[in-house]
C-alpha positions in Angstrom: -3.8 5.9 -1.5 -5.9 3.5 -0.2 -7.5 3.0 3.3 -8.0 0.2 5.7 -11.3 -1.6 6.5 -11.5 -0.4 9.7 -10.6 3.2 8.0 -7.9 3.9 10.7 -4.7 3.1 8.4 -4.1 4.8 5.0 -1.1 2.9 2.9 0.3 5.3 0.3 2.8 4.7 -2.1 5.9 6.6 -4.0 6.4 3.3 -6.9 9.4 1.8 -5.5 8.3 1.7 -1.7 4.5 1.9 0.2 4.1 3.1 3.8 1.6 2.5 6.8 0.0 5.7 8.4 -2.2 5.7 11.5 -4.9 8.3 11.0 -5.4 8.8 15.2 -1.8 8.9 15.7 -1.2 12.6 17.3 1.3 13.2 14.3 0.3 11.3 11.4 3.8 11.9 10.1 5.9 10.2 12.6 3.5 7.5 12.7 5.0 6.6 8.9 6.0 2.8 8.5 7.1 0.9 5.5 5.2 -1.8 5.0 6.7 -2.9 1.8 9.6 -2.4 -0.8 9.9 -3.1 -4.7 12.4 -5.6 -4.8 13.6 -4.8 -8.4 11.6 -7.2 -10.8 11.0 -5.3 -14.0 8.0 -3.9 -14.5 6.2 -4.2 -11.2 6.8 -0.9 -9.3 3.8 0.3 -6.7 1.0 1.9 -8.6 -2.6 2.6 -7.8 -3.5 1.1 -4.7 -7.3 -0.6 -3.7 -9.5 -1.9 -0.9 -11.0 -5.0 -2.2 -13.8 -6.9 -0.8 -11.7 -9.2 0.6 -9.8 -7.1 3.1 -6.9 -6.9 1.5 -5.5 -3.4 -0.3 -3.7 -4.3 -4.2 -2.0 -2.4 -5.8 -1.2 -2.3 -9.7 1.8 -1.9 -11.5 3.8 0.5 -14.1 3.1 -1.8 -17.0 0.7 -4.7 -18.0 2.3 -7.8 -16.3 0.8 -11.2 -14.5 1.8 -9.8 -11.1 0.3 -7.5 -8.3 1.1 -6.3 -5.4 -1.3 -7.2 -1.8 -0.8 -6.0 1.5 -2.6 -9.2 3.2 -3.3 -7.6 6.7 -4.0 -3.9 6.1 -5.3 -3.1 10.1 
């Protein structure tokens, strides 16, 4: 998992899809949002996930490619 800057949000993902939670929500579970799916090119399912310095959380992939993934906005 990895967890916004403002540490409210925590993005969490399963390989083939990564969801948005809200940490103040009064059930974390129902607050649950996809914020992004794998959209089938080979190689490049979710992996480990990182805040960068930047503001932006990447995320690796299954196997050594030229891709990653980014949620831009993370808040």
């Amino acid at each position: 998992i990895a967890f916004s800057p403002n540490s409210r949000y925590f993005y969490h993902n399963n390989f083939l899809k990564a969801y948005q939670y809200d940490i103040l929500a009064s059930n974390i579970e129902a607050s649950k949002t996809l914020v992004a799916e794998w959209d089938g090119y080979p190689g490049t399912p979710f992996f480990f996930m990182q805040l960068m310095p930047d503001n932006k959380i990447y995320s690796s992939t299954t196997t050594i490619t030229d891709v990653m993934h980014v949620i831009q906005y993370p808040y």
